[in-house]
N, C-alpha and C positions, 0 to 999 in steps of 0.2 A: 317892327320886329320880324325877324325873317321864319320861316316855318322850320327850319333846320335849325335855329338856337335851340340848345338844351333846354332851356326854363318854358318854351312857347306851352301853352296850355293842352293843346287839344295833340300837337305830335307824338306816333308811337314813341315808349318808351325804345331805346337803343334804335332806332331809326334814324335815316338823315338824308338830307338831296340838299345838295351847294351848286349853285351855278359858279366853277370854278374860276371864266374866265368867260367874254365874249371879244372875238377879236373878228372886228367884220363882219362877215358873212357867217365867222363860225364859232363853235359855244363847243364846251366842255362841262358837264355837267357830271358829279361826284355821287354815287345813291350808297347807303351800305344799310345794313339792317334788312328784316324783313323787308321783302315788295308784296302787299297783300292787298285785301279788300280797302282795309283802313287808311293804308298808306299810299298806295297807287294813285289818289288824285293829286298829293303834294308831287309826285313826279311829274304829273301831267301837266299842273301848274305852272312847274318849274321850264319846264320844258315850251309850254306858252308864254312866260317871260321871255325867252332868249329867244322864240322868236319874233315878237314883238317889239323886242333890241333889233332886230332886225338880222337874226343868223336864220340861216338857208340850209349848213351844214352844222347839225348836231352828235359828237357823239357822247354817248352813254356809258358811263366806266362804271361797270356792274362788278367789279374785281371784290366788293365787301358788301353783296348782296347774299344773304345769307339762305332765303329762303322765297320764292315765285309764285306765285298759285294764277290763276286764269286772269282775276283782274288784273295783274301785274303784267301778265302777255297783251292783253286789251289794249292797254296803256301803249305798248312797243306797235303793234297793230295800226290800232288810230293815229300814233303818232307819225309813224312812216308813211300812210295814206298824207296825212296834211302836207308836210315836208313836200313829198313827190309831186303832190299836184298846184305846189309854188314850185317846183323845178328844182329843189334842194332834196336832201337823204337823210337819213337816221343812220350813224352807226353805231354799234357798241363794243365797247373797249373791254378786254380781259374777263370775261364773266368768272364768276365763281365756279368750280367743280360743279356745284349742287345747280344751278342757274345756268351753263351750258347743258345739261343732262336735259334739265325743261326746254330749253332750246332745239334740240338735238330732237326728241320726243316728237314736239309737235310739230317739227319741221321748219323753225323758223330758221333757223342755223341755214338755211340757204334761202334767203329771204330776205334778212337783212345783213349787209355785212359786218363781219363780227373780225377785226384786230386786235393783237395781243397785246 
């Protein structure tokens, strides 16, 4: 059972991270809901499946991320350190309003690249 099925036990209520797609080298992975303390390691997870599939190149479609706090950024942080130092990148697709602002804030909005 994947952590992003509605019924999984322990997932935030209205949260969710889909690894949408891996093709090759590169992964598409889906998050919406809170990104928080509680939630942040299913992304991390997810995020170490696909590269374990074996993608190099990850982005992050934050476009139904609702709400960011620190561990959420941690998450974006470590992950682009891993990626960089296989030679691959972290990017993230369409953030939220609320989720570029947190971007924007702590400077990460030029750090990682961010497409719409």
């Amino acid at each position: 059972m994947l952590a992003s099925e509605p019924d999984h036990p322990i997932l935030p209520a209205g949260f969710a991270v889909d690894i949408d797609h891996v093709d090759g080298e590169q992964a598409l992975i889906l998050v919406s809901g809170e990104m928080d303390l509680y939630a942040a390691p299913f992304v991390e997870e997810r995020v170490a499946e696909a590269r374990a599939a074996g993608a190099r190149q990850v982005m992050l479609d934050l476009s139904a991320v609702t709400f960011m706090d620190s561990s959420g950024l941690g998450v974006l942080v470590n992950q682009l350190k891993e990626f960089r130092a296989l030679g691959g990148d972290l990017t993230l697709r369409a953030p939220s309003p609320q989720t570029r602002k947190v971007l924007e804030i702590t400077g990460l909005d030029r750090t990682i690249p961010i497409v719409p």
